[in-house]
Backbone and ligand atoms as CSV (ligand in chain L), in Angstrom:
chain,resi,resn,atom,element,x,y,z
A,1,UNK,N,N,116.270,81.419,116.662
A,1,UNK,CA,C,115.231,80.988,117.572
A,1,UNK,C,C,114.258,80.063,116.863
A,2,UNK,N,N,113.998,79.484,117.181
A,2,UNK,CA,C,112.808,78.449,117.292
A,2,UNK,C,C,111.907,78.775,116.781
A,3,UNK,N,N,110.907,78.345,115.200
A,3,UNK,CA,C,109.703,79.125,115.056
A,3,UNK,C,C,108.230,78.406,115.141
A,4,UNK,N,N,108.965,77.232,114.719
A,4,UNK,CA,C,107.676,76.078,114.414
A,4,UNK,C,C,108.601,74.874,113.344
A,5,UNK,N,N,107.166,73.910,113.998
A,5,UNK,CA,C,107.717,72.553,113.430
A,5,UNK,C,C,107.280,72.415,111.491
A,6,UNK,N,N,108.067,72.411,110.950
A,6,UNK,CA,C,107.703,71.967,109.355
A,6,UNK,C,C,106.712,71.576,109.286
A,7,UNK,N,N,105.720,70.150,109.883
A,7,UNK,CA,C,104.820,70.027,109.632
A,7,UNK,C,C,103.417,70.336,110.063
A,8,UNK,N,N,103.721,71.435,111.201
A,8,UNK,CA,C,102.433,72.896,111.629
A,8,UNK,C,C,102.011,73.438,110.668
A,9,UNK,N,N,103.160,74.179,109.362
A,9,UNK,CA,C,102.684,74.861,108.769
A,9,UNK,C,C,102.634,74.412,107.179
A,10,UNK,N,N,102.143,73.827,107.086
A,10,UNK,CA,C,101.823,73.087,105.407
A,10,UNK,C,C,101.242,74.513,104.427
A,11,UNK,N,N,102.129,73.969,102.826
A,11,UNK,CA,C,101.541,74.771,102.216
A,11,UNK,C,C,100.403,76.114,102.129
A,12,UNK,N,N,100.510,76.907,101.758
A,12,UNK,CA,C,99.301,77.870,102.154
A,12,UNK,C,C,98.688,78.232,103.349
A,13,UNK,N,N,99.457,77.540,104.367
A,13,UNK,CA,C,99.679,78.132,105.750
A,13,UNK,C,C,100.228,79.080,106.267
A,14,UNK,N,N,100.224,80.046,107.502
A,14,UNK,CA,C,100.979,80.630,108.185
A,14,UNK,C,C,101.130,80.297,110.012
A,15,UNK,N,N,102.567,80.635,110.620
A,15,UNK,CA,C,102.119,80.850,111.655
A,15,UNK,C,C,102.354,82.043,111.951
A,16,UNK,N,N,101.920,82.523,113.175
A,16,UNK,CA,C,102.797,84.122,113.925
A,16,UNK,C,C,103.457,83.639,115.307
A,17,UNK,N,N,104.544,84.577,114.947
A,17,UNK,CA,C,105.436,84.402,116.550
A,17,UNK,C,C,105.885,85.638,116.824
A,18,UNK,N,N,106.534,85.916,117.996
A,18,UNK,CA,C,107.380,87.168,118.444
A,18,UNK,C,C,108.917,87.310,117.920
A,19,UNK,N,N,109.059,87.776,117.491
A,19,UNK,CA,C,110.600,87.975,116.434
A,19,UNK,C,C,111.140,89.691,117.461
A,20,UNK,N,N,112.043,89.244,118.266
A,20,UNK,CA,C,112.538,90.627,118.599
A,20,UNK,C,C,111.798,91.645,119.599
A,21,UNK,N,N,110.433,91.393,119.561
A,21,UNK,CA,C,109.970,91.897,120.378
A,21,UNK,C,C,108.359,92.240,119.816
A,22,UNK,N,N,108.374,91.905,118.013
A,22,UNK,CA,C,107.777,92.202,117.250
A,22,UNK,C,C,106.882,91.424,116.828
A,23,UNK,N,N,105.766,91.370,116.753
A,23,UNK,CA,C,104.601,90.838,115.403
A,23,UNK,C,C,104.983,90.260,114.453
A,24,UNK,N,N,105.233,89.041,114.530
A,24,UNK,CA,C,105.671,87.853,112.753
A,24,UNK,C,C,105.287,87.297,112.484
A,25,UNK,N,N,106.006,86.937,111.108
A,25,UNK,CA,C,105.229,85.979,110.082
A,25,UNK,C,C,105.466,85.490,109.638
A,26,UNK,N,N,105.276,83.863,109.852
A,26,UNK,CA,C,106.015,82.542,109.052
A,26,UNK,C,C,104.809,82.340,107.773
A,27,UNK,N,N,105.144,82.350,106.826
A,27,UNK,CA,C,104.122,81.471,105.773
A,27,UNK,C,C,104.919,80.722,104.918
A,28,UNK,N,N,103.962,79.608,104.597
A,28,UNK,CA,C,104.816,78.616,103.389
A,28,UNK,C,C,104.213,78.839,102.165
A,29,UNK,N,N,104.894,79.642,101.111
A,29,UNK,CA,C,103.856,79.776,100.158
A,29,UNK,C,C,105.079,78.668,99.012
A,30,UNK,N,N,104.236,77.826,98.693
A,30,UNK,CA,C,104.284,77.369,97.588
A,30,UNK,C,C,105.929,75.975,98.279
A,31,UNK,N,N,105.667,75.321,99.317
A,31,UNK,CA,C,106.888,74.919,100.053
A,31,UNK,C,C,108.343,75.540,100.416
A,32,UNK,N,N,108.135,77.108,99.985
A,32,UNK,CA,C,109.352,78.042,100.427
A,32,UNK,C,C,108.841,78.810,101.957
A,33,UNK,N,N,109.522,78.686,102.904
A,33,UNK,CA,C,109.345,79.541,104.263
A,33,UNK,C,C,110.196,81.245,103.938
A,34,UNK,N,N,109.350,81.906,104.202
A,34,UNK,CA,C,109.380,83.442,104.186
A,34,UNK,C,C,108.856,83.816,105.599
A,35,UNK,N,N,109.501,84.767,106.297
A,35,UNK,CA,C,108.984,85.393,107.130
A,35,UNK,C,C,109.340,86.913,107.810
A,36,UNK,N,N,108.279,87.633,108.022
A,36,UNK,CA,C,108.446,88.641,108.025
A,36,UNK,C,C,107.594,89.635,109.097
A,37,UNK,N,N,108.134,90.904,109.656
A,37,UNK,CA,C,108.083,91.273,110.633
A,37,UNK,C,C,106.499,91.837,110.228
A,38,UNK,N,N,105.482,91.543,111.111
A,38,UNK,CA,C,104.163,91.870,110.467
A,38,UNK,C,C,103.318,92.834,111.127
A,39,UNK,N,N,103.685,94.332,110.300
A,39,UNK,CA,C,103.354,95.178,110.526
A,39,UNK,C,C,102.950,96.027,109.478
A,40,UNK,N,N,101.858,96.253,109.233
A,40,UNK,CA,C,101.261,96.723,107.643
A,40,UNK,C,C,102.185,97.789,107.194
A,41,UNK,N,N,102.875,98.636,106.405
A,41,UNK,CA,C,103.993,99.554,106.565
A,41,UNK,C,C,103.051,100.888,105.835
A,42,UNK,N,N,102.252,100.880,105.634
A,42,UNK,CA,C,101.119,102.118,105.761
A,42,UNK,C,C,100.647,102.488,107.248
A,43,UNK,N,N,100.392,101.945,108.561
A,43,UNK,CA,C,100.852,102.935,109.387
A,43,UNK,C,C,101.319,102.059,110.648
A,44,UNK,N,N,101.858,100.819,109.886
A,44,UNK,CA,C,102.473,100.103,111.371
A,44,UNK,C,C,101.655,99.651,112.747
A,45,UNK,N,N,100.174,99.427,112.191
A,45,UNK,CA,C,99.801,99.558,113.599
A,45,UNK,C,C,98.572,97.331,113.410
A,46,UNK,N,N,97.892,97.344,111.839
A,46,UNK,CA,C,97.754,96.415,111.389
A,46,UNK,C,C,98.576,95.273,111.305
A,47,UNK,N,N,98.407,93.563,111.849
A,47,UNK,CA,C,98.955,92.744,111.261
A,47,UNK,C,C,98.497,91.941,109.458
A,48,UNK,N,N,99.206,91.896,109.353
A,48,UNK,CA,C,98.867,91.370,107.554
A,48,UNK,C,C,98.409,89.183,108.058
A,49,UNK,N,N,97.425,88.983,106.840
A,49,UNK,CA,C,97.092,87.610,107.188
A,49,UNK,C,C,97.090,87.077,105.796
A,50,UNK,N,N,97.689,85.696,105.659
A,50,UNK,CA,C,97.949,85.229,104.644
A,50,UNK,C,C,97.167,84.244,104.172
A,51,UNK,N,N,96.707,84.477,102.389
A,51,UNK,CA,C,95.876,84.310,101.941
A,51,UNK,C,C,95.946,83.982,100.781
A,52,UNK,N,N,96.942,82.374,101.032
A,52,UNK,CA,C,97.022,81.664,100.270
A,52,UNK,C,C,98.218,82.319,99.249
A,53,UNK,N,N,98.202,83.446,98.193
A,53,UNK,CA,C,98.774,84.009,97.482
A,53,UNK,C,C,99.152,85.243,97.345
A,54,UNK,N,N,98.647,86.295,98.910
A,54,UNK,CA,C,98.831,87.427,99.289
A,54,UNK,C,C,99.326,87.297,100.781
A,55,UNK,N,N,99.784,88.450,101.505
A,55,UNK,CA,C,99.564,89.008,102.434
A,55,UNK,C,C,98.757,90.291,102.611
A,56,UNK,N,N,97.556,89.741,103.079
A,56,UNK,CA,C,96.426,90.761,103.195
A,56,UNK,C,C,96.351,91.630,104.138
A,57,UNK,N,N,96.368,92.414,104.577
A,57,UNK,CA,C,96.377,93.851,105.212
A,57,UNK,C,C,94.726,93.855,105.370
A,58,UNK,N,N,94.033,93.672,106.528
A,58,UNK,CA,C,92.463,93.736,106.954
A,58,UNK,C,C,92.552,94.889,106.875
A,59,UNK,N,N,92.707,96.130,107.230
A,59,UNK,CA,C,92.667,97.025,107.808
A,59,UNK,C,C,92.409,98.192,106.668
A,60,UNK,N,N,93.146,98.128,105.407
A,60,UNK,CA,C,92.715,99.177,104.495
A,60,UNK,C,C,93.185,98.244,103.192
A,61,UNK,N,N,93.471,97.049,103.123
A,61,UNK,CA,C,93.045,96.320,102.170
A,61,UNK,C,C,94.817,96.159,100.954
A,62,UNK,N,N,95.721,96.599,102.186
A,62,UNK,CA,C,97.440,96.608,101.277
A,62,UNK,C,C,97.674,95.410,101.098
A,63,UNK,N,N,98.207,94.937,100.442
A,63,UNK,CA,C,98.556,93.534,100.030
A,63,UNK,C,C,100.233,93.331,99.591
A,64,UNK,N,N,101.009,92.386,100.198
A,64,UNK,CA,C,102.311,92.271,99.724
A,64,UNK,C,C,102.273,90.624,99.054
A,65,UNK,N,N,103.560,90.651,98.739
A,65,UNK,CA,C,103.980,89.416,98.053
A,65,UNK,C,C,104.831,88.292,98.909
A,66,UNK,N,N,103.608,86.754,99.069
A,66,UNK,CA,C,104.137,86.422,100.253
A,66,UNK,C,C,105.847,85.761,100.078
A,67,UNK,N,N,106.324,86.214,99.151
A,67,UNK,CA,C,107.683,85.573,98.612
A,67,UNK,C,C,109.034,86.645,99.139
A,68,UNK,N,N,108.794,87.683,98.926
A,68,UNK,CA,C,109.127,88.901,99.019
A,68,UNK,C,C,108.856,89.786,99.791
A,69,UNK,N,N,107.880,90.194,100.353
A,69,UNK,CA,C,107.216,90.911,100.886
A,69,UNK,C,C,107.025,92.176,100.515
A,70,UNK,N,N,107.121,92.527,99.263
A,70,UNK,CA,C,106.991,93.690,98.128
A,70,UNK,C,C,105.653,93.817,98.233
A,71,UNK,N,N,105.426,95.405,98.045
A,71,UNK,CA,C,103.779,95.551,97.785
A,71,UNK,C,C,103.319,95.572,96.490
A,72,UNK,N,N,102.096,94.788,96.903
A,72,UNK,CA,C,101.290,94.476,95.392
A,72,UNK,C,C,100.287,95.454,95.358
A,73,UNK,N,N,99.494,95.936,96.307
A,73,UNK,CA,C,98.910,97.082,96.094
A,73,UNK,C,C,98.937,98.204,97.544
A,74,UNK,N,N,98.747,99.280,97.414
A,74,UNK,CA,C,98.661,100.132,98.096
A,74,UNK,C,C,97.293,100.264,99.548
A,75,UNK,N,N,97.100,100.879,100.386
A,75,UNK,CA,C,98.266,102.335,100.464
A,75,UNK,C,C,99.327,101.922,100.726
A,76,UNK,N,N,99.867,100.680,101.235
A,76,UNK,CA,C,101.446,100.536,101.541
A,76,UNK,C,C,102.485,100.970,100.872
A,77,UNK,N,N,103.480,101.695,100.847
A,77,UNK,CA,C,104.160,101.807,100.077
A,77,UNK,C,C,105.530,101.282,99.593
A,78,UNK,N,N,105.937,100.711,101.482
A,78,UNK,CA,C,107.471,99.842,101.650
A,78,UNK,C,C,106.861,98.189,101.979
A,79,UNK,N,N,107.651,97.665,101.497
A,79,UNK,CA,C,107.732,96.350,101.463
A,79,UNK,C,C,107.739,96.026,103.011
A,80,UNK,N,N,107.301,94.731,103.800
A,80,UNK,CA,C,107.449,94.005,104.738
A,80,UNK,C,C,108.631,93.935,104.987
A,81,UNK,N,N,109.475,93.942,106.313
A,81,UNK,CA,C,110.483,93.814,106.889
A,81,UNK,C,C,111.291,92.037,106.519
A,82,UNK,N,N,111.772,91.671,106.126
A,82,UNK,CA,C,111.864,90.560,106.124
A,82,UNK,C,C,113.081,89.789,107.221
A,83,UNK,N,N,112.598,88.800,107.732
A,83,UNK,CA,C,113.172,88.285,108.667
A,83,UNK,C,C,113.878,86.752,107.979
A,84,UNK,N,N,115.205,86.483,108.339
A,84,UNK,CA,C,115.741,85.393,107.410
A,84,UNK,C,C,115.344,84.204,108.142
A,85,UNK,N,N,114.747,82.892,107.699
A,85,UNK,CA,C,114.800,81.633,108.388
A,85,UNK,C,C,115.298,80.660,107.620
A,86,UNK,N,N,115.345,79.433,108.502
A,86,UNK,CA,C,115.814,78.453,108.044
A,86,UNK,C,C,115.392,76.803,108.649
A,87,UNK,N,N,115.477,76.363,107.683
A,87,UNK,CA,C,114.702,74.852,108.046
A,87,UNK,C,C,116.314,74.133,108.270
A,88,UNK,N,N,116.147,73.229,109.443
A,88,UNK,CA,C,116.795,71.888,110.169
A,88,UNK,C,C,116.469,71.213,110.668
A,89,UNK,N,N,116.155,69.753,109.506
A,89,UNK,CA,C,115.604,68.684,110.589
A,89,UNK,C,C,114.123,68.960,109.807
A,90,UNK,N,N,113.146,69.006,111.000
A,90,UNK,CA,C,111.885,69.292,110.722
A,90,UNK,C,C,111.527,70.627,111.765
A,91,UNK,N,N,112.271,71.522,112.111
A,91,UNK,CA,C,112.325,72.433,112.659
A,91,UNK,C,C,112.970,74.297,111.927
A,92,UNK,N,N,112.259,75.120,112.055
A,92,UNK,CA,C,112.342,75.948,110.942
A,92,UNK,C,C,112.593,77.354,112.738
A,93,UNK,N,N,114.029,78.060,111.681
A,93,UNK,CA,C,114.520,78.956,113.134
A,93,UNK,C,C,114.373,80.213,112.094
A,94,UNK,N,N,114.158,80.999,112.986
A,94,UNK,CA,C,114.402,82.752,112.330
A,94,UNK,C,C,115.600,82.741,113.112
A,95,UNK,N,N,116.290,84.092,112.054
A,95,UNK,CA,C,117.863,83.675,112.626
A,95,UNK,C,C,118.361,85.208,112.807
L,1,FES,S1,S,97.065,99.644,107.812
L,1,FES,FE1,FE,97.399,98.185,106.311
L,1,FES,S2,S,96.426,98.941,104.562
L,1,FES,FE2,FE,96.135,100.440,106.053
């Protein structure tokens, strides 16, 4: 599906879309697209917002890795769901 155009989301950007039915998350960290199902995994109910070199968790302050989506600090304990995409053209699809 369809997520956004390459040049919406420049460096150190994110966007969000519906993936499945779900809360997501496109970010470009560092000109690599990662995206992932965005739901804080400490209690699933928070979206995470990206911050430049994190995914920040407002809510009790969890932080993942916007490459990976591994946690960098707690309370989270499981990594971000990760959703696979792909750039064609100037158009970037979760797949
Ligand atoms: S809900 Fe995300 S850190 Fe608590």
């Amino acid at each position: 599906m369809f997520v956004a155009k390459v040049a919406d989301v420049p460096p150190g950007e994110s966007e969000g879309f519906t993936y499945q039915g779900k809360r997501a998350i496109l970010v470009n960290f560092n000109g690599e697209f990662h995206a992932y199902v965005n739901v804080c995994t400490h209690n699933n109910i928070c979206a995470t917002e990206y911050e430049g070199d994190v995914l920040n968790c407002p809510c009790h302050g969890a932080q993942f890795r916007p490459d990976t989506g591994d946690v960098i600090r707690g309370p989270a304990k499981l990594p971000l769901t990760t959703i696979d995409v792909k750039v064609y053209g100037d158009s970037i699809y979760a797949l």
